[in-house]
N, C-alpha and C positions, 0 to 999 in steps of 0.2 A: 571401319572397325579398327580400334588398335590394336597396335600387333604384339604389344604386349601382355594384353587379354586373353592371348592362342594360350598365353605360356601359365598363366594360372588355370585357364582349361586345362592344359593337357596335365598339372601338376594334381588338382582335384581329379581327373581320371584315373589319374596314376594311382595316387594313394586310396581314392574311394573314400575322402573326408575333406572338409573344408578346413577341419582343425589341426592334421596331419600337414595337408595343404600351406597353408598358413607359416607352421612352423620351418617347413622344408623353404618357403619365398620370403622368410624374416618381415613377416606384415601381421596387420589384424584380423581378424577371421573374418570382423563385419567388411572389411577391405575384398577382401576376397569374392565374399559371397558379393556384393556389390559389383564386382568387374563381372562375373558367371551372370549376374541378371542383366544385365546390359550388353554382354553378349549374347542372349537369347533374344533378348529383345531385338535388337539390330538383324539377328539373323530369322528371326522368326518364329522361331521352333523351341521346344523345349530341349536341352539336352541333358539335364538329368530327371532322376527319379529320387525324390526324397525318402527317405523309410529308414527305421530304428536301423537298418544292416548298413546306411551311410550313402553315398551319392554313385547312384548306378545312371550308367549311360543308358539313353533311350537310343532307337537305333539312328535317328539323325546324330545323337552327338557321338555314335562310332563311329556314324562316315563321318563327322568334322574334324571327328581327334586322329584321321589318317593324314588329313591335311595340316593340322595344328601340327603336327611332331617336324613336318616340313620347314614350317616357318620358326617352330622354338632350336630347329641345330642352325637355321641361316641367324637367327639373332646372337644365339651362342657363339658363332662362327665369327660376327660381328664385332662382338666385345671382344671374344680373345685377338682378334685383327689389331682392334685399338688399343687392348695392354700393351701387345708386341712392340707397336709404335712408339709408345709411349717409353716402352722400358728396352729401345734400341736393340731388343733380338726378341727371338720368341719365348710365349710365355710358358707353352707346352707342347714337348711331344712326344709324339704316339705313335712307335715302332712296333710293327707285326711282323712274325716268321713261323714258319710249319715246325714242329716240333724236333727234330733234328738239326737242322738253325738253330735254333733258341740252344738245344745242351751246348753247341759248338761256339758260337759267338754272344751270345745277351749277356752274359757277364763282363765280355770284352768292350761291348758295344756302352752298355751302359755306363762304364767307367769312363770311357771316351767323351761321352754326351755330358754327363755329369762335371766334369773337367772344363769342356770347352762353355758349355751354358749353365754355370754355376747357379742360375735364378731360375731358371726352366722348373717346369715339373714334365721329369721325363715320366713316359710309361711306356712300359711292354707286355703284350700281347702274345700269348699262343695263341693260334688256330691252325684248321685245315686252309687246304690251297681253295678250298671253296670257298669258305669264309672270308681268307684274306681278299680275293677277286672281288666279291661282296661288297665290302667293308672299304675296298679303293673306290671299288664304283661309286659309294656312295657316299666318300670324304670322310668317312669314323676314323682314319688312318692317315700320318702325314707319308709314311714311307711303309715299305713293307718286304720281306726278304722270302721269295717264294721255287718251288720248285718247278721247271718244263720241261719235258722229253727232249731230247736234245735233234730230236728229228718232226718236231712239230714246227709247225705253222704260225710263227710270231710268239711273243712271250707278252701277252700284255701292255705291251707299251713301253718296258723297262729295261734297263741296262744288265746283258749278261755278263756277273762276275768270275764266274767259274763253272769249270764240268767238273761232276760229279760221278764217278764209276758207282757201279750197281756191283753186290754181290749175293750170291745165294748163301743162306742163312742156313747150315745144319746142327742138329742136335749131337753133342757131344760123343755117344755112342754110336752113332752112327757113319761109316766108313765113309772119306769125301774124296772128292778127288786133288787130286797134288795140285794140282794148276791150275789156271784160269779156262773157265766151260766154257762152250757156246751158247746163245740166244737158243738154239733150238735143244738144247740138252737140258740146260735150263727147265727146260718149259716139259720136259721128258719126267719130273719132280713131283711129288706130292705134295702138292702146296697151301700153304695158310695164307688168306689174302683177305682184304676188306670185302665187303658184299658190294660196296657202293661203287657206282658205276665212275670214278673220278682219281685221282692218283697214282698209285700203284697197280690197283686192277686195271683199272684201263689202262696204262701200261704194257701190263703185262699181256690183257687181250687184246692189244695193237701186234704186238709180238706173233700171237699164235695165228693171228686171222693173214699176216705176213706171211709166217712158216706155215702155212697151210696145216696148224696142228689146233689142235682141243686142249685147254686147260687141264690139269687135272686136280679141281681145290677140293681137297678133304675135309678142308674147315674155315668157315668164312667167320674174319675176327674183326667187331666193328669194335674201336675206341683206339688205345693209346698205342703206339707201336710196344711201351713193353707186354701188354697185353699178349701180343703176338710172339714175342718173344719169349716170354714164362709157355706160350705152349710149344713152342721149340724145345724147347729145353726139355720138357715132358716126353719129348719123341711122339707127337701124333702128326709131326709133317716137318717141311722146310718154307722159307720165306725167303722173300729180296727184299732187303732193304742195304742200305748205302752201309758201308763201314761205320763211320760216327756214330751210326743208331747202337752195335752192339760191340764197342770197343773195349767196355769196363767186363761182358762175358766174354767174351775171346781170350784176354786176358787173363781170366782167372780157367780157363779149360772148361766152360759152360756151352759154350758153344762156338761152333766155326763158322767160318768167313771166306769162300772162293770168288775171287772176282768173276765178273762175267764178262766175255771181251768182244771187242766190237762198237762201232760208235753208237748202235741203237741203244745201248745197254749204259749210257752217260746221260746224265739230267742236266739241263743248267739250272744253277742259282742266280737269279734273275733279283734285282731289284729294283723295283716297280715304285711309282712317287701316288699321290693318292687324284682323283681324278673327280671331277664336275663341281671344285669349287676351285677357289681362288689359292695358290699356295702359302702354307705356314711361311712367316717372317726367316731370313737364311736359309728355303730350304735347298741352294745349290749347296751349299757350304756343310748342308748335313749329310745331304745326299756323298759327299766329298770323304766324310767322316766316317761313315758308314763302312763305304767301300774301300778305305784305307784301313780299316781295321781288318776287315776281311784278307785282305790282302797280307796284312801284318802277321793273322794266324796262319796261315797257309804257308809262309817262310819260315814260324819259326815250327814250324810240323804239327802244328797244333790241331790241323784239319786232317782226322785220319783218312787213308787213302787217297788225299789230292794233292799233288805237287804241281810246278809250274807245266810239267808237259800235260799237265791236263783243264789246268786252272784255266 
């Protein structure tokens, strides 16, 4: 089979048209349809279904097109290899960070990147820590900038840049206390937390299954952490999250910020390189870049709540 054929398969599946198809792979349609018959032929089987609604998979060509998508990111993967070659650095890259990274550094980072690889096509990336682990595993990413308990069990594979203190998030009317809480006072709180069993919550239920105590979530907030913060602010509970997440309400009297003390209550910021293919062209030198900038914000204060005795 060639294995170019995967990639007009998987482009007709995707769009559910030859003519869609066609336009997306800069060819002729009759080209197209031409490589789809000859890859059924070779493999045997029929893999679409013709009809006025446009080219629907039978169910052999959705188990083929699990395997096509494998073979069209290794050929993808291929050509950008040989751009990079050819144009003595890389052609593209693809930085990821959890959502409190990204307000703190991607502006920093991006000007750095843009600067040093003036022909790259940089990109970035929000996700959850789920997604980024994901996304390494499976090479969608050259690098990636993620959060770990600071009392867990390896980070991924990747280089810790900094700890990060935890603090307890209250609603503006609501009396806080002066200083920095405990782990277990903390967890004494009415709290807003994601449902999903990874980040924060688990976090926070590492914590209590430690203190031998019970959660107490009054409200479980799946999506953006400002999400969670607009219901802080409402007074239906309090949260943890890291200082960076609510620096612009703190600052205006929307909401407070108590640190939480103690090492369990630090994350690292870990930065992790992308894993089961081959690396992006430069990437010690990015990896280099990355983590100098990080380090650049953190000096000039720009990382709220982290200074060097924590970084």
């Amino acid at each position: 089979m060639d294995a170019s054929a995967f990639e007009y398969f998987h482009a007709v599946a995707r769009t559910g048209s030859i003519s869609r198809a066609s336009v997306e792979l800069g060819m002729e349609p009759s080209t197209v349809t031409r490589h789809i018959a000859r890859l059924e032929q070779d493999a045997g089987v029929k893999l679409f279904h013709r009809s006025g609604r446009g080219m629907l998979l039978t169910d052999a060509g959705a188990l083929l097109l699990q395997e096509a998508g494998k073979v069209v990111d290794t050929l993808q993967h291929a050509r950008r290899v040989a751009a990079d070659l050819a144009a003595g650095g890389p052609s593209q890259i693809v930085v990821a960070a959890q959502p409190t990274i990204v307000k703190v550094c991607f502006a920093a980072m991006a000007h750095a990147l843009r600067s040093r690889y003036p022909r790259a096509r940089v990109r970035v990336i929000e996700g959850s820590a789920h997604e980024l682990v994901s996304w390494l595993h499976q090479g969608k990413v050259d690098a990636a900038l993620l959060y770990v308990p600071h009392l867990a069990q390896g980070h991924a594979g990747g280089e810790v840049l900094l700890r990060e203190p935890l603090h307890c998030i209250f609603p503006a009317v609501q009396p806080a206390p002066p200083g920095p809480v405990t782990v277990p006072a903390a967890l004494e709180l009415p709290l807003i937390l994601p449902s999903t069993s990874h980040g924060l919550r688990a976090l926070a239920e590492s914590w209590a299954q430690r203190h031998g105590k019970s959660l107490d979530v009054v409200l479980e907030c799946d999506g953006s952490t400002s999400m969670t913060r607009r219901m802080v602010q409402a007074g239906l509970g309090c949260t943890i999250l890291p200082l960076a997440s609510v620096e612009e309400e703190v600052g205006r009297g929307l909401l407070q910020a108590v640190r939480i003390e103690g090492p369990e209550a630090l994350r690292s910021v870990v930065l992790a390189t992308a894993q089961n293919r081959p690396p992006v062209t430069g990437l010690l030198d990015i990896t280099h870049l990355l983590r100098d900038t990080v380090f650049q914000l953190v000096d000039a204060g720009r990382w709220p709540g982290v200074d060097r005795r924590t970084a």
